[in-house]
C-alpha positions in Angstrom: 4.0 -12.3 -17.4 2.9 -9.7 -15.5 3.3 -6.1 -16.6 4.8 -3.9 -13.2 4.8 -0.4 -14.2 7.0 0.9 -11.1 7.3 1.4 -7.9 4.1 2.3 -5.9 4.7 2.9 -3.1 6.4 1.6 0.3 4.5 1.6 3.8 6.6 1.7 6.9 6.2 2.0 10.9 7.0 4.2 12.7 7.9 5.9 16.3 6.6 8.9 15.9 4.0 9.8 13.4 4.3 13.6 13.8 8.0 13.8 14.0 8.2 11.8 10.7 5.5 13.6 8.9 7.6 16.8 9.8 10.8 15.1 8.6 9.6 14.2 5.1 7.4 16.9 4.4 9.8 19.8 5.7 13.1 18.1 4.9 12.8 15.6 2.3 9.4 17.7 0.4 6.4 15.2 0.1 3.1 16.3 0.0 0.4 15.5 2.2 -2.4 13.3 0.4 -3.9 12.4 3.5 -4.2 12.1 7.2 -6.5 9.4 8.2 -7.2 8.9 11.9 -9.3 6.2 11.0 -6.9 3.7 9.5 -4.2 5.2 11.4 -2.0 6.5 8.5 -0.3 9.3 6.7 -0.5 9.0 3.2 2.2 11.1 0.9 3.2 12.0 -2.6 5.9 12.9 -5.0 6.1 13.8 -8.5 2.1 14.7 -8.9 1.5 10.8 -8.2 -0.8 9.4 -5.7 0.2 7.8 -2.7 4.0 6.9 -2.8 4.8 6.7 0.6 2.3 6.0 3.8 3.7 6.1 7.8 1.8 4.5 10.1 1.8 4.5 13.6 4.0 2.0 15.4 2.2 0.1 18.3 4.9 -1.8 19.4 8.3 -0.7 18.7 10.5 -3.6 20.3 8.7 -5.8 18.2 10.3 -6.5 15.0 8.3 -6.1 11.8 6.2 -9.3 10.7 5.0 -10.3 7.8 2.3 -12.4 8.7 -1.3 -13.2 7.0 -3.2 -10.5 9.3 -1.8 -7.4 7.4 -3.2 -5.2 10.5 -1.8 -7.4 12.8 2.2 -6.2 11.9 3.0 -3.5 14.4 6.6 -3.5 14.6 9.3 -0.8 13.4 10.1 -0.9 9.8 8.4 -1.9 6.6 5.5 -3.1 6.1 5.4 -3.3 2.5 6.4 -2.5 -0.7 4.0 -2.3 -3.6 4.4 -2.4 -7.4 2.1 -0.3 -9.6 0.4 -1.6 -12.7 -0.9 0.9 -15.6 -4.6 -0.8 -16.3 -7.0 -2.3 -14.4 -6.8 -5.4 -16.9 -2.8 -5.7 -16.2 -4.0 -6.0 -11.9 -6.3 -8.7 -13.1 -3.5 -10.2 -15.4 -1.2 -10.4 -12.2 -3.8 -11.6 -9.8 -3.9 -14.7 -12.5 0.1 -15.3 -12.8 0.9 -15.2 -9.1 -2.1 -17.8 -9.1 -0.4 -20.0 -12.1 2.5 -19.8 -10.3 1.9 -20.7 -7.4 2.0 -18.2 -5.1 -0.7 -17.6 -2.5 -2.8 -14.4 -2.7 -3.3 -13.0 0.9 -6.1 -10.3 0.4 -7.3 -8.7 -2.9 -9.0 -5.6 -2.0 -10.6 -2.2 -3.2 -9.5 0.7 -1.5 -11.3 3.0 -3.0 -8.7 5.2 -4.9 -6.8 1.9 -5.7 -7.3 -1.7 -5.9 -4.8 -4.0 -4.5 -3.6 -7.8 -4.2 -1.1 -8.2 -1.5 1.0 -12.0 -1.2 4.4 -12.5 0.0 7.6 -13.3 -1.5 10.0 -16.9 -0.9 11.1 -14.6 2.1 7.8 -14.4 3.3 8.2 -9.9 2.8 4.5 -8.6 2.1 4.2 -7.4 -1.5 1.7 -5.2 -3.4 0.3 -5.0 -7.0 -1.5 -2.0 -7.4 -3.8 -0.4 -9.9 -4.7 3.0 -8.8 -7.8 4.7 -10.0 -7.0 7.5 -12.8 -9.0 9.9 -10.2 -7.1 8.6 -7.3 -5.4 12.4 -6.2 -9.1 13.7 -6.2 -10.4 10.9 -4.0 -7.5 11.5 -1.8 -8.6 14.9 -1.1 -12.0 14.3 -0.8 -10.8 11.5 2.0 -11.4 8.1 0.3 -13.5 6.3 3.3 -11.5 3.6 2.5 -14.1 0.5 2.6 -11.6 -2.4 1.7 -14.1 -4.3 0.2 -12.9 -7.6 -0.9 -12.2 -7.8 -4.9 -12.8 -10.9 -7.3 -11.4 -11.2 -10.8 -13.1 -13.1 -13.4 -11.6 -14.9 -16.8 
């Protein structure tokens, strides 16, 4: 069984990534964790957690949001997905294992630096997250992770 912990956060396109940076920050009160022109997103928190909402810029916003393989390749409006925390690094390993038992195909495991990730999709073909992020993850935010997304294994 695998051991969620809670939500962790949701990415989403949007129109404009200023006018919706405003609109969360000013209105709705998230912090800014990050601003990274490199990878084109806007990373922000609530509650003292790390990332638990992330905007990114919408390249195409006729298109409608896909969910293929190529997670850089969806560039429509809307989300892009949603991601479940886990509290250990073991428990992330321990799900990377029972999606496999079960069948379900693993897209990308990756290290991000602040987190590590396994991203697969649901029957409905949505993009899904399991997440274990680093217990120093708000200090590497602000240092600016230079997110490498190297490619993670898990070993038995």
């Amino acid at each position: 069984m695998i051991k969620l912990q809670r939500l962790g956060h949701v990415l989403i396109s949007v129109r404009d990534l200023e006018r919706s940076k405003d609109f969360y920050t000013r209105i709705l009160g998230f912090k800014v964790l990050e601003q990274d022109p490199q990878h084109g997103g806007l990373f922000l928190s609530i509650g003292g957690l790390g990332n638990t909402f992330d905007l990114f810029q919408c390249t195409n916003p006729d298109a409608v949001a896909s969910s293929d393989a190529d997670l850089a390749g969806r560039n429509g409006l809307g989300v892009r997905h949603i991601a479940f925390a886990v509290e250990t690094e073991d428990d992330l390993r321990d799900a990377y294992f029972a999606l496999q038992s079960a069948g379900v195909a693993i897209q990308r495991a990756i290290d991000h630096v602040s987190q590590k990730s396994i991203y697969f999709h649901d029957p409905d073909k949505n993009l899904l997250e399991i997440v274990w992020e680093r217990p120093d993850a708000l200090e590497i935010f602000a240092q600016g992770r230079g997110d490498e997304d190297k490619p993670l294994s898990f070993s038995r």
